[in-house]
VMD Tcl script that builds the backbone (N, CA, C; Angstrom):
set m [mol new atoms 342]
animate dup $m
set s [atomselect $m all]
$s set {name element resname resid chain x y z} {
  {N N UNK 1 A -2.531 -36.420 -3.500}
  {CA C UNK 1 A -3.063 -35.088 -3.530}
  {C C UNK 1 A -2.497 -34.359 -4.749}
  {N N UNK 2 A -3.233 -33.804 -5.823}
  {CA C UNK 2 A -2.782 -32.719 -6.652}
  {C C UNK 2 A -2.503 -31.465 -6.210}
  {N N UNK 3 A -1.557 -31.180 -7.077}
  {CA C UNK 3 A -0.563 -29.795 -6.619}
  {C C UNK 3 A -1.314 -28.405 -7.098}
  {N N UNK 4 A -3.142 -28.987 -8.187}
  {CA C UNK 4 A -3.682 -28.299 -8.343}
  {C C UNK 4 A -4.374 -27.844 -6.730}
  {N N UNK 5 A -4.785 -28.947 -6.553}
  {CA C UNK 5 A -5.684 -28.707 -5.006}
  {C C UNK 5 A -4.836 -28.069 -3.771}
  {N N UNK 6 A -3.356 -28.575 -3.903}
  {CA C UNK 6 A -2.791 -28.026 -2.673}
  {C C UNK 6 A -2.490 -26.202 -2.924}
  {N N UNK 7 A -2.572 -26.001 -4.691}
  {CA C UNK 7 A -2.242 -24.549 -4.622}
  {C C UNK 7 A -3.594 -23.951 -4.220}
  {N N UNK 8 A -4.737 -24.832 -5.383}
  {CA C UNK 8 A -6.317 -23.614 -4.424}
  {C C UNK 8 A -6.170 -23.163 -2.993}
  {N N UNK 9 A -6.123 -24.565 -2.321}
  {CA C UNK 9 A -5.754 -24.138 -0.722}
  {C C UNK 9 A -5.116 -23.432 0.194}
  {N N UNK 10 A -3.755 -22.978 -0.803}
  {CA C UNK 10 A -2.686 -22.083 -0.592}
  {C C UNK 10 A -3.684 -20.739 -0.607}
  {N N UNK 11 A -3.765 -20.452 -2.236}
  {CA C UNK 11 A -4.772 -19.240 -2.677}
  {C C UNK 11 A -5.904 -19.112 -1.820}
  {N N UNK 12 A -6.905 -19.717 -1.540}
  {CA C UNK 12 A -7.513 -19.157 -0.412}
  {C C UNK 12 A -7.108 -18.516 0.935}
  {N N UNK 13 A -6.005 -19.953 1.190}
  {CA C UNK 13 A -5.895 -19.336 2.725}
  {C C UNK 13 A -5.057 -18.051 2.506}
  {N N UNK 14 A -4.087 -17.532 1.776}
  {CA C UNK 14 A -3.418 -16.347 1.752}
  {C C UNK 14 A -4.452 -15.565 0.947}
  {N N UNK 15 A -5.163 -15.279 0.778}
  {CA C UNK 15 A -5.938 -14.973 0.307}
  {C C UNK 15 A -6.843 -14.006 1.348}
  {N N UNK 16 A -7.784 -15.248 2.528}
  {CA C UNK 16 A -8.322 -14.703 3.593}
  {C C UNK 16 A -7.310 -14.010 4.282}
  {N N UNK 17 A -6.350 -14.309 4.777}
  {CA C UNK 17 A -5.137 -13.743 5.570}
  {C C UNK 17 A -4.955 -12.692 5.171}
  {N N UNK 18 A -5.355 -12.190 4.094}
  {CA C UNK 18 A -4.734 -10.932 3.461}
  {C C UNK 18 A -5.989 -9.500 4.275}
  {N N UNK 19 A -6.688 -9.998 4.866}
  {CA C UNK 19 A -7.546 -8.942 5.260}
  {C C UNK 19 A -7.104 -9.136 7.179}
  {N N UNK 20 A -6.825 -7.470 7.447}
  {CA C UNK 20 A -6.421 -7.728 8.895}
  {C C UNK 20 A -6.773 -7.904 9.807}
  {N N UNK 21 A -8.557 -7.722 9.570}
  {CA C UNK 21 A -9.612 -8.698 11.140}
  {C C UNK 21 A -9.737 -10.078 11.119}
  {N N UNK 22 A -9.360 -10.307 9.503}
  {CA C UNK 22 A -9.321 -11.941 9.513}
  {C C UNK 22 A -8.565 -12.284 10.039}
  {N N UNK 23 A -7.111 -11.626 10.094}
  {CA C UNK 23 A -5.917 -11.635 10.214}
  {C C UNK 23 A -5.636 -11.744 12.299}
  {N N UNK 24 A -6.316 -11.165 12.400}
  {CA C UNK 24 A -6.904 -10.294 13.866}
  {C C UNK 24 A -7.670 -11.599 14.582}
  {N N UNK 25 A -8.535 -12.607 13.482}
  {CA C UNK 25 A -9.856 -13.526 14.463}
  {C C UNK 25 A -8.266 -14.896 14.581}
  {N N UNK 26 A -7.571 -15.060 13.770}
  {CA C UNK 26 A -6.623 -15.736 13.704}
  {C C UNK 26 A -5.715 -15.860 14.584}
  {N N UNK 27 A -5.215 -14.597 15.001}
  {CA C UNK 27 A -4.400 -14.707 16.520}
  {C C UNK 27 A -5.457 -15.025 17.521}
  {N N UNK 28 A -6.528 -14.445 17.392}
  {CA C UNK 28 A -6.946 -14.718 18.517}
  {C C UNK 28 A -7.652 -16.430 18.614}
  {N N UNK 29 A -7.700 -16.968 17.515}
  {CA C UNK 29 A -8.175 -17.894 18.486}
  {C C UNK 29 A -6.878 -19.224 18.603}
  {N N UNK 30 A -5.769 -18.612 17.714}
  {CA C UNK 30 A -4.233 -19.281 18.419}
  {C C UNK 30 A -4.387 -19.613 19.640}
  {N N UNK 31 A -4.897 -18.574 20.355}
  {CA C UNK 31 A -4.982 -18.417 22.031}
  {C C UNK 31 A -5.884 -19.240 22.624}
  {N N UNK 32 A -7.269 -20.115 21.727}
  {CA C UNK 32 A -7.690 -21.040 21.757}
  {C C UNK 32 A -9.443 -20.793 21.256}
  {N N UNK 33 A -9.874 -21.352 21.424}
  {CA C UNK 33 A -11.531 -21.249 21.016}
  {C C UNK 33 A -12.019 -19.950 21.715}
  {N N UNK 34 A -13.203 -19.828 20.211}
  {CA C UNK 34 A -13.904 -18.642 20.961}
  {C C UNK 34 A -15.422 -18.674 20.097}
  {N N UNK 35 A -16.842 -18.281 20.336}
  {CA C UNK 35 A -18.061 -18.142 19.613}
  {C C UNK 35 A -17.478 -16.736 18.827}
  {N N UNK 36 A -18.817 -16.381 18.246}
  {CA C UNK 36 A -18.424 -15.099 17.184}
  {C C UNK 36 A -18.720 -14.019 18.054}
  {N N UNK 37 A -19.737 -13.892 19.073}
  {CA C UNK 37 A -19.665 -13.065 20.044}
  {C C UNK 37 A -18.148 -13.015 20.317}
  {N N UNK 38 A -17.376 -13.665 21.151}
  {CA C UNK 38 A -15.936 -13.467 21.797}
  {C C UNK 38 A -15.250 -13.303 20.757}
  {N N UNK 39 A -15.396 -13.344 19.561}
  {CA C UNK 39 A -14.386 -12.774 18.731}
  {C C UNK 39 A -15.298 -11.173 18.056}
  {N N UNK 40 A -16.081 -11.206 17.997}
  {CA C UNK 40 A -16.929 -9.616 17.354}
  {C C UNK 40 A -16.382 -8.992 18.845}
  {N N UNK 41 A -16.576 -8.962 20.388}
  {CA C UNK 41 A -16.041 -7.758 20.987}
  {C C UNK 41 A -14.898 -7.044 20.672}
  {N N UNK 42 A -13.709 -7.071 20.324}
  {CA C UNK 42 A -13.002 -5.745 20.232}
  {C C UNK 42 A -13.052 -5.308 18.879}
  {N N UNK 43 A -13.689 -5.823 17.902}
  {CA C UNK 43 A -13.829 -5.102 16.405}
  {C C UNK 43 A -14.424 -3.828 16.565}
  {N N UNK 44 A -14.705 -2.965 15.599}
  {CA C UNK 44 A -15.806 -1.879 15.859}
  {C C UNK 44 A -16.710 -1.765 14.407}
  {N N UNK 45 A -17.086 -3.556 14.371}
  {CA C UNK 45 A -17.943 -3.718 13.583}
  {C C UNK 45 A -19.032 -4.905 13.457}
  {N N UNK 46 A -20.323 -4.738 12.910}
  {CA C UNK 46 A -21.195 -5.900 13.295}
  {C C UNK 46 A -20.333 -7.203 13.572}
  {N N UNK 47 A -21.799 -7.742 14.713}
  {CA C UNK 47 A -21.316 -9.140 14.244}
  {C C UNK 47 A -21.459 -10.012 13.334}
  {N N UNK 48 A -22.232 -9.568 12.262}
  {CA C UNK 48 A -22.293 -9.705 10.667}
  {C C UNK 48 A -21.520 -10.234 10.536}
  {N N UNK 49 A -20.673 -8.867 10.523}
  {CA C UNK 49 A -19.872 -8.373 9.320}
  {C C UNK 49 A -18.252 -9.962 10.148}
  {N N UNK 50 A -18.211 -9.540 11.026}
  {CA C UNK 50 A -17.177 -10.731 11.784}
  {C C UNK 50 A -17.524 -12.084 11.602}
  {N N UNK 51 A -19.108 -12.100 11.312}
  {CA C UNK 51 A -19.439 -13.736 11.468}
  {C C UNK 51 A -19.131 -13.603 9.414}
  {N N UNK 52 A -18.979 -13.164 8.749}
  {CA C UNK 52 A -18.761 -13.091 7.286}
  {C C UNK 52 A -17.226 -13.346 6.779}
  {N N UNK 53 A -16.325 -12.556 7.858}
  {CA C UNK 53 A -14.593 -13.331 8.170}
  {C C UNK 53 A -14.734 -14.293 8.565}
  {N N UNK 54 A -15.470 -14.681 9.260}
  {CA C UNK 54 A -15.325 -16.430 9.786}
  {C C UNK 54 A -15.867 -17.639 8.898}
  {N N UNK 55 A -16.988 -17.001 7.429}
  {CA C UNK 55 A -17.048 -17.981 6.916}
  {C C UNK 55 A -16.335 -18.177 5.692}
  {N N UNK 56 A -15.279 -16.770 5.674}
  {CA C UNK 56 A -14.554 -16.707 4.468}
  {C C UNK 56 A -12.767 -17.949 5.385}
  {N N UNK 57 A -12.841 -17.595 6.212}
  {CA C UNK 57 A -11.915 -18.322 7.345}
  {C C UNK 57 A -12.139 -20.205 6.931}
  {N N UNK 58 A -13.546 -20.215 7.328}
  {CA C UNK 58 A -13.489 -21.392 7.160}
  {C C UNK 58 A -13.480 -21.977 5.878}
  {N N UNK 59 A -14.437 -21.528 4.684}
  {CA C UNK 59 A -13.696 -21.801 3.338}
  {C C UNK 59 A -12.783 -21.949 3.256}
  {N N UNK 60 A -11.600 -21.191 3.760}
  {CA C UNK 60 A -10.029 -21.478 3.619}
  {C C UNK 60 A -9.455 -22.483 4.389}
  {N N UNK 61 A -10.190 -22.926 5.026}
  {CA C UNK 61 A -9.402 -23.948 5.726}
  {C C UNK 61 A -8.928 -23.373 7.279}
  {N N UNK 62 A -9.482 -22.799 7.223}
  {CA C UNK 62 A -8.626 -22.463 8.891}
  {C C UNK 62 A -8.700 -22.643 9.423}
  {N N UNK 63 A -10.590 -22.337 9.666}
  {CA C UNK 63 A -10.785 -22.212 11.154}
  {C C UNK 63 A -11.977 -24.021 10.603}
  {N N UNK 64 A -12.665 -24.078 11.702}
  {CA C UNK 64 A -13.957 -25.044 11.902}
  {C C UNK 64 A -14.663 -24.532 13.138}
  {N N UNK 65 A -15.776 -25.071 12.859}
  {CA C UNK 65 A -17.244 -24.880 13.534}
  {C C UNK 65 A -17.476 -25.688 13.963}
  {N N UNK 66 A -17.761 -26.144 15.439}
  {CA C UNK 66 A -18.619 -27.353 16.382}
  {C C UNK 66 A -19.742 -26.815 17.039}
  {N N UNK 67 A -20.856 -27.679 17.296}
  {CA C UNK 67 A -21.942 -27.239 18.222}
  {C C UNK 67 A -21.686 -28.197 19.767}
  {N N UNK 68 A -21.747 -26.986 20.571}
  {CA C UNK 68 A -21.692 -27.752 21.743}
  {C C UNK 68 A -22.807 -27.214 22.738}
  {N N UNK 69 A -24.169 -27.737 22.602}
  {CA C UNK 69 A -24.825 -27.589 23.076}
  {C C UNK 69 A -25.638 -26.193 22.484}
  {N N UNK 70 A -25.493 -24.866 23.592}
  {CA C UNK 70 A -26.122 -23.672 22.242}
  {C C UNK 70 A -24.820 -23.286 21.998}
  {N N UNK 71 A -23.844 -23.392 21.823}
  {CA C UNK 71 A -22.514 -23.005 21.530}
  {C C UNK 71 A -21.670 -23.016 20.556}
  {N N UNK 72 A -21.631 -22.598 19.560}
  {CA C UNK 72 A -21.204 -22.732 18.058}
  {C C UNK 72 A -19.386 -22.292 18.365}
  {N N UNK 73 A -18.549 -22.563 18.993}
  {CA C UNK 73 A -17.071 -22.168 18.759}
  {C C UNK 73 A -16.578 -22.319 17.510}
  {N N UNK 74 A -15.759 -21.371 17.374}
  {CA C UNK 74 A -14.148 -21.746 16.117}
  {C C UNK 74 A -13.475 -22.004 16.760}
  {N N UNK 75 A -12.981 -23.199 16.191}
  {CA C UNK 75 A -11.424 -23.447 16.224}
  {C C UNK 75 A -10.370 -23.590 15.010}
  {N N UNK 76 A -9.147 -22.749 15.376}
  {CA C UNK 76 A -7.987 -22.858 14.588}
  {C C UNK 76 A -8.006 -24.094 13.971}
  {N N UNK 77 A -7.470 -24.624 12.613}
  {CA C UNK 77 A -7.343 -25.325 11.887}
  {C C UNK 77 A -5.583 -25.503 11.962}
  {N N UNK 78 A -5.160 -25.795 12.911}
  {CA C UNK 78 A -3.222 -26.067 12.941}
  {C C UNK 78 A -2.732 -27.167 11.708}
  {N N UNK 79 A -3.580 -27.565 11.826}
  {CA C UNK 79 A -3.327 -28.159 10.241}
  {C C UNK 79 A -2.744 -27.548 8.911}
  {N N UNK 80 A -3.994 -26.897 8.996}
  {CA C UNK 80 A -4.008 -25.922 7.615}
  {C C UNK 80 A -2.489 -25.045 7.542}
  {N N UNK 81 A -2.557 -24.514 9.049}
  {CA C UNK 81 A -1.712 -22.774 9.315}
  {C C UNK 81 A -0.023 -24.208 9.295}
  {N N UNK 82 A -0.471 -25.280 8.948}
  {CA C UNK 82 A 1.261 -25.714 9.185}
  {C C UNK 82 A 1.818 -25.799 7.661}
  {N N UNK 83 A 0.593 -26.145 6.776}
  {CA C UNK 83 A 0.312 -26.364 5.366}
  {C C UNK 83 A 0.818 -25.047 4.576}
  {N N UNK 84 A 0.485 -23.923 5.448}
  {CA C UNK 84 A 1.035 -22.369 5.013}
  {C C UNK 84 A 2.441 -22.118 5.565}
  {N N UNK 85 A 2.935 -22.327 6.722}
  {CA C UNK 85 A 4.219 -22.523 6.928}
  {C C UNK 85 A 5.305 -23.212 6.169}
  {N N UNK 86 A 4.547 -24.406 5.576}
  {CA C UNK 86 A 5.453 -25.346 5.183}
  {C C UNK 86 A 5.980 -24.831 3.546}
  {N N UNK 87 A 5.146 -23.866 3.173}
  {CA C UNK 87 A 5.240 -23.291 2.042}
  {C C UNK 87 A 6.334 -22.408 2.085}
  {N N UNK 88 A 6.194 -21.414 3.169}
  {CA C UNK 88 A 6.640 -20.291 3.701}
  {C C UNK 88 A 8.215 -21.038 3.402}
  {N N UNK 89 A 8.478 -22.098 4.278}
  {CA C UNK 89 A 9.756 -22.112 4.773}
  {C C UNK 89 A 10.532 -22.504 3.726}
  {N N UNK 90 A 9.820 -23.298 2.845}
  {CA C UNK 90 A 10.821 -24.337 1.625}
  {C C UNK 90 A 11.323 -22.850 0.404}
  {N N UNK 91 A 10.219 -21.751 0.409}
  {CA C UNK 91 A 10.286 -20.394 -0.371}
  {C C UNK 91 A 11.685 -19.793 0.188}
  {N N UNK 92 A 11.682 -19.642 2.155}
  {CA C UNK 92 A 12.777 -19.164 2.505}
  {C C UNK 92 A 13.970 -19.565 2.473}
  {N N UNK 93 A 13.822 -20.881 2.431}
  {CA C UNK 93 A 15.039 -22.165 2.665}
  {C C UNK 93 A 15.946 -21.366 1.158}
  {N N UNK 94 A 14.843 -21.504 0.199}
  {CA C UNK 94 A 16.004 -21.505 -1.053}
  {C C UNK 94 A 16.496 -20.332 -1.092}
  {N N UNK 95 A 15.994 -19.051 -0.911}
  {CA C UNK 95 A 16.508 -17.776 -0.828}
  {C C UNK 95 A 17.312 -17.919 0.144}
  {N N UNK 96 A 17.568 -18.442 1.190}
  {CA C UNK 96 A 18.604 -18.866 1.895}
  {C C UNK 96 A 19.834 -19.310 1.816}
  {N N UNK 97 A 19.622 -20.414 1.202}
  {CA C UNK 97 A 20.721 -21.000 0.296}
  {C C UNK 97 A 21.249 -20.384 -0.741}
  {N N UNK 98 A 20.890 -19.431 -1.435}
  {CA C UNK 98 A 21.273 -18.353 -2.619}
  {C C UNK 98 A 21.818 -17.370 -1.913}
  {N N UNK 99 A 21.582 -16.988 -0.824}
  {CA C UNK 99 A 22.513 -15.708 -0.234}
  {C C UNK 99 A 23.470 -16.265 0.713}
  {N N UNK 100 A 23.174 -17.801 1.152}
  {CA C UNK 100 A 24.752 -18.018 1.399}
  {C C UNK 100 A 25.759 -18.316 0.410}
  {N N UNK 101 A 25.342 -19.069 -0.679}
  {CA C UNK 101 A 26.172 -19.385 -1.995}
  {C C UNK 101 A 26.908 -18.133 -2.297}
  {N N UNK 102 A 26.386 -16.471 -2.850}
  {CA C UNK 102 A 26.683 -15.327 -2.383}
  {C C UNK 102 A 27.560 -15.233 -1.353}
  {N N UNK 103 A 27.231 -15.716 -0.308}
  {CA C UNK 103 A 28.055 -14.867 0.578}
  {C C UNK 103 A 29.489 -15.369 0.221}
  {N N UNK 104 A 29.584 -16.418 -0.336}
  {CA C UNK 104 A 30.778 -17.422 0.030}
  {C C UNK 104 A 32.073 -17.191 -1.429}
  {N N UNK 105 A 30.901 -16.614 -2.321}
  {CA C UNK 105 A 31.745 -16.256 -3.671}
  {C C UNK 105 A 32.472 -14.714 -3.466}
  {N N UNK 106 A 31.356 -13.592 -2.398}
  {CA C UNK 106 A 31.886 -12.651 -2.047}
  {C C UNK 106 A 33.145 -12.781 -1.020}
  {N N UNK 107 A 33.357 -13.798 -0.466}
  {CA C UNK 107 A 34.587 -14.089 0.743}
  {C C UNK 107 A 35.165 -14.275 0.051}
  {N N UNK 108 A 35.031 -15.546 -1.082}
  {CA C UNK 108 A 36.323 -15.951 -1.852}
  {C C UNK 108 A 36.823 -14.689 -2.752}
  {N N UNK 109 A 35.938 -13.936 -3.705}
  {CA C UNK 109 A 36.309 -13.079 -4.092}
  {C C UNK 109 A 37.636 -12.036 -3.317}
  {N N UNK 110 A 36.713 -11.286 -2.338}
  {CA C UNK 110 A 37.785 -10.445 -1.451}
  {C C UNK 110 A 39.203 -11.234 -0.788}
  {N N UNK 111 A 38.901 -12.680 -0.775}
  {CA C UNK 111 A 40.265 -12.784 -0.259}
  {C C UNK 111 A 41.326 -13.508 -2.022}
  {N N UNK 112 A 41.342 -13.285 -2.526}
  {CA C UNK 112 A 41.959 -12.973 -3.764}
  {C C UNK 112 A 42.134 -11.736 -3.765}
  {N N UNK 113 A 41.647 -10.741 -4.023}
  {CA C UNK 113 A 42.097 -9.320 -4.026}
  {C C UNK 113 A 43.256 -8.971 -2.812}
  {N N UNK 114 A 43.463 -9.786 -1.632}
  {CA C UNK 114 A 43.548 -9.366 -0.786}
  {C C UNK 114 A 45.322 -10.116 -0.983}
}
mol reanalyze $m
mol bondsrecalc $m
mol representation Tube
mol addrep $m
């Protein structure tokens, strides 16, 4: 896999994430499958406009579309959302490691003064 393709994928999906009904169809279907009806009820906007987050969703990788019978569900893409974690954490890991390195020059420091 190129590190070109794994960043597009990054850039999209933080990308969609960055809007908060997208942000909003995302928890909810954590909680498990749902059609665009069950995800358009608590918005207070078409179901357009919700079925238009869901295809910017799925461009990114998130979500997917099955037909089950007349039944079009999304489902979460755990794949993807581990692909964004895994980013997340290796970003935190090192800032991590830099403020303990810190912490440890500030101990040694003060106990010399001391």
């Amino acid at each position: 896999m190129l590190v070109d393709e794994v960043t597009d994928r990054l850039d999209r999906a933080f990308a969609a994430l960055g809007d908060p009904v997208r942000r909003a169809l995302v928890a909810r279907l954590s909680r498990g499958d749902a059609t665009v009806n069950e995800l358009a009820e608590p918005f207070p906007i078409t179901k357009q406009a919700v079925s238009r987050h869901i295809q910017v969703l799925e461009a990114a990788g998130l979500i997917t579309r099955s037909r089950e019978a007349q039944r079009r569900p999304c489902h979460l893409n755990a794949a993807a959302l581990e692909e964004l974690t895994s980013w997340i954490d290796t970003h935190r890991l090192a800032v991590e490691s830099r403020y303990r390195r810190l912490d440890t020059v500030l101990e040694t420091t003060k106990q010399q003064e001391q």
